[in-house]
N, C-alpha and C positions, 0 to 999 in steps of 0.2 A: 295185399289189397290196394287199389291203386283208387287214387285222391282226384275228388269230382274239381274243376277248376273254373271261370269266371270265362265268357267268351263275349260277353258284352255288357256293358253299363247303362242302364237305361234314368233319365234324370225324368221324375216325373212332371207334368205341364198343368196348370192351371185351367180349371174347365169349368161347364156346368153342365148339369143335366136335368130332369124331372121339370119342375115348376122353379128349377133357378136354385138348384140346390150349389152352392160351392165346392166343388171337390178339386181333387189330382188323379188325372188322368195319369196311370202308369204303364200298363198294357192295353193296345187299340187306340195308339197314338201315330205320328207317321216315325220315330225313331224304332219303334217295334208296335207291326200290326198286328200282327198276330204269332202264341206261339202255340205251337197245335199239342194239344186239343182246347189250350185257353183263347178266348176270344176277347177280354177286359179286365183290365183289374183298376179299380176304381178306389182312394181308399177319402174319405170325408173328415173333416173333423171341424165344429169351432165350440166355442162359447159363446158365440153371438146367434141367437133363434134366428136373426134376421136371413142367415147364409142357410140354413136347414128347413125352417119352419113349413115351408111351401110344398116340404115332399117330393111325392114321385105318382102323381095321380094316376088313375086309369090308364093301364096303357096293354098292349100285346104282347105275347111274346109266343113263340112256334120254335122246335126243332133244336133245342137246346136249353141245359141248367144254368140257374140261377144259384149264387150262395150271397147272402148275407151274415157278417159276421161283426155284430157288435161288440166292444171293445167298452164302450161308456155310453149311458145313456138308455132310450126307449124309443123301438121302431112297431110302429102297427101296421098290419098288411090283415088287406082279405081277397078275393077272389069272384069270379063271374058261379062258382058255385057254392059258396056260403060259407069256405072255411076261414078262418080268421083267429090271428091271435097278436102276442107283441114280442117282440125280439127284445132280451134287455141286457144289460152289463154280464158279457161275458157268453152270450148264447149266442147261437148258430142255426140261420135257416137254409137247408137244403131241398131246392125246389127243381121238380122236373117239369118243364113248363112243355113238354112231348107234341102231342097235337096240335097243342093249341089250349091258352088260358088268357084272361084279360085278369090281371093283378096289378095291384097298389101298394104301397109303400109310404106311410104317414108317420111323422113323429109324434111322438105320443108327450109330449113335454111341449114346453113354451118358456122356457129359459136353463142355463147352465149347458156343461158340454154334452156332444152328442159328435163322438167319433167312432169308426168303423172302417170295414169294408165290400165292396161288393166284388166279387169274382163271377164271369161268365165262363163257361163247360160245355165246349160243341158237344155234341152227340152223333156217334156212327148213323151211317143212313137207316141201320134196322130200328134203331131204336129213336128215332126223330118222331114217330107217328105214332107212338107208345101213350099208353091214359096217364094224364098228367097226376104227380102226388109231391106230399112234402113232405120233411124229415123235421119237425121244431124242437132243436137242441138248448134246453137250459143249460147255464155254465155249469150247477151240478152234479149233470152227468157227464161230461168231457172231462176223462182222465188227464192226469197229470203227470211226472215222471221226470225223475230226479235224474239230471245231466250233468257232466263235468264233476266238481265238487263243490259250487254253491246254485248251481241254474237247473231252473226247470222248464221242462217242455210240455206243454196243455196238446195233448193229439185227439185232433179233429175227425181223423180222414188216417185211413191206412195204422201200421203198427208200428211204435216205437219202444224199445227195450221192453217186449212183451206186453206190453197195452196197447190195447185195440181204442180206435176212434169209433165215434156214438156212428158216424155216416155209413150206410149199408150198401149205397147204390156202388157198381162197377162196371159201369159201362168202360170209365179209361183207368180203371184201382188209382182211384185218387189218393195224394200223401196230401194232408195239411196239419202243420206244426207251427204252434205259436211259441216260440222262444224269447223265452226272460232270461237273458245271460248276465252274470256278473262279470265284475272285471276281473284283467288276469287271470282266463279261462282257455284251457283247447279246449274243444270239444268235438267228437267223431259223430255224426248221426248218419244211423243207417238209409239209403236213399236206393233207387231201384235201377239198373242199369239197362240201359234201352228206356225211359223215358224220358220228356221234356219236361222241364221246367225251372225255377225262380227262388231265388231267394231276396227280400224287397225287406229293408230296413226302416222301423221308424221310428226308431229311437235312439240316439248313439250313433256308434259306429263298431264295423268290425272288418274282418279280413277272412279271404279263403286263397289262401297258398299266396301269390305275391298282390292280387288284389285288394285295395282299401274299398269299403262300400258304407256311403255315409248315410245320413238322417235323409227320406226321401226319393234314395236309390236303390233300382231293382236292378241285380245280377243276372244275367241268363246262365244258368249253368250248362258246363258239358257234366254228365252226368256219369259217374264211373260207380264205384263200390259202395264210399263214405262219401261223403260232405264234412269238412274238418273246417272247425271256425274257429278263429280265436281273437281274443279283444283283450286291446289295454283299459278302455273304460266300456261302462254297463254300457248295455243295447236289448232292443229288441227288434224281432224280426219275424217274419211268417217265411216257410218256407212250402211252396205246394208245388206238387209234380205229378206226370200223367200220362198213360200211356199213351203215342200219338197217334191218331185215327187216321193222316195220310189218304182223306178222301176229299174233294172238290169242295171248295165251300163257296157257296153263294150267297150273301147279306145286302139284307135292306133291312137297314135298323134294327128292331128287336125280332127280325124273321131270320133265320140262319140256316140255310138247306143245301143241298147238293146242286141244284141246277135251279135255271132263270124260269122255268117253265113252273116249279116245285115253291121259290117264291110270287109269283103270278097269282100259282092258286091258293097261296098262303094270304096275301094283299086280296083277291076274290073272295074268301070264306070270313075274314076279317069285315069286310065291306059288307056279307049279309048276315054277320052275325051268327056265323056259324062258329066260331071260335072263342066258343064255350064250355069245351070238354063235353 
C-alpha cells in the first residue's frame, strides 16, 4: 500500500471576518485558494471576548456547506426559518445552505476561551439548488477510536477503523478526523484515493514521510492509500478530505455557483428576499 505524501505547506494568515471576529485564515487565502471541493478553512481561537464577541451576524449563504466545529467554548446560530440551537465544546454543525438561507452565528459566552473551526464544502451543480438542512452534532455522539498505541481519533465525517462519523450527507464522502496524538507515535490512517484534501496542525507538531508540519500549518496532501504520521512530541490535528467535484466555480462571497449568470441571480433573490428557503 503506498504512503499519501505532503505537496504543499500552507502557513495560515491572520484575518477577520463576521463583525470583527479574529481568526486564521488557512484555506481561501491567496497561497492556496481553493482545494476542490473545499472552499475555506478558517480556524478561531482566543480568550479574549473582545476578538469573538461580535459574531458573525445575519448574513447569506447559496450553493454550498457550511461546517462548524467547536473545539472550546459556545456558538449559537439560528436561521431565516426558525431553527436554532448552540454549538458547544466538542460539537459539530453540518449545514447545507443549498438554495439559499440567511444564518448567524453568535457566541453564546461573554468571557474565557472560544476556539474552533469553520470549513466551507462546494457543492456539485445538482445539488447547489437542493432545500437547505442541518446535521447538530453534540461531542457525545462523535465516535472515538483508539490509534497508534496511546492516540485517538474522534471521526466526524467518513469511517475510521470501523466507526462511522455522526455526518450523513455525501455529496463529496466527506473524511473529517480529529486527532490527539501522543508522542513517539506512527500512526497509519486509512484515507481514500482519488480524493483532495489536508491535514492542518494545531497543536505541536508532526511529520508525514520527510515532511515537518508545525502549530498553524496546513499540509496539502497527495492522497494515495494511508496517511502515516508520526511525532516526536504530542500534536493535534484535523485531517478532512473529499471527493473533487472538478466543476466551474463562480463566488461572490458567501454565494458559490457554477456560472456569473447563477450568481447574478443568486445577488437578485437575496436582494428581494427571496432567500429564505
Amino acid at each position: 500500500m503506498a504512503n499519501s505524501t505532503i505537496k504543499q505547506i500552507v502557513q495560515g494568515m491572520p484575518a477577520s471576518d463576521g463583525a470583527g471576529v479574529k481568526l486564521k485564515r488557512v484555506l481561501g487565502q491567496p497561497m492556496l485558494k481553493r482545494l476542490d471541493p473545499f472552499l475555506m478553512l478558517d480556524e478561531f481561537g482566543s480568550e479574549d471576548a473582545n476578538d469573538y464577541i461580535a459574531g458573525f451576524p445575519a448574513h447569506p449563504h447559496r450553493g454550498f456547506q457550511t461546517v462548524t466545529y467547536m473545539l472550546t467554548g459556545k456558538m449559537g446560530h439560528k436561521d431565516s426559518v426558525g431553527n436554532q440551537g448552540v454549538i458547544e465544546d466538542g460539537g459539530l454543525q453540518w449545514m447545507n445552505a443549498g438554495k439559499g438561507i440567511i444564518h448567524e452565528e453568535m457566541p453564546q459566552q461573554t468571557e474565557g476561551r472560544m476556539r474552533g473551526f469553520q470549513l466551507w464544502v462546494n457543492l456539485p451543480a445538482k445539488d447547489k439548488m437542493s432545500d437547505p438542512g442541518y446535521q447538530d452534532i453534540p461531542s457525545a455522539e462523535i465516535n472515538e477510536v483508539k490509534i497508534g498505541n496511546h492516540s485517538i481519533a474522534r471521526v466526524l465525517a467518513g469511517e475510521l477503523n470501523g466507526q462511522l462519523g455522526a455526518v450523513t450527507t455525501q455529496a463529496v464522502k466527506p473524511q473529517f478526523y480529529d486527532l490527539h496524538l501522543a508522542e513517539n507515535e506512527s500512526i497509519d490512517i486509512d484515507v481514500i484515493k482519488g480524493h483532495n484534501g489536508f491535514i492542518y496542525v494545531y497543536e505541536g507538531k508532526l511529520s508525514v514521510a520527510d515532511k515537518e508540519i508545525n502549530k498553524g500549518q496546513l499540509g496539502v496532501l497527495s492522497i494515495e492509500d494511508i496517511l502515516r504520521l508520526n511525532t516526536k512530541v504530542a500534536a493535534k490535528a484535523i485531517v478532512v478530505t473529499g471527493k473533487p467535484i472538478g466543476e466551474p466555480v463562480e463566488q461572490y462571497g458567501p454565494f458559490v455557483m457554477n456560472t456569473k449568470a447563477e450568481i447574478n441571480q443568486a445577488l437578485a433573490d437575496y436582494q428581494a428576499n427571496r432567500l429564505t428557503a
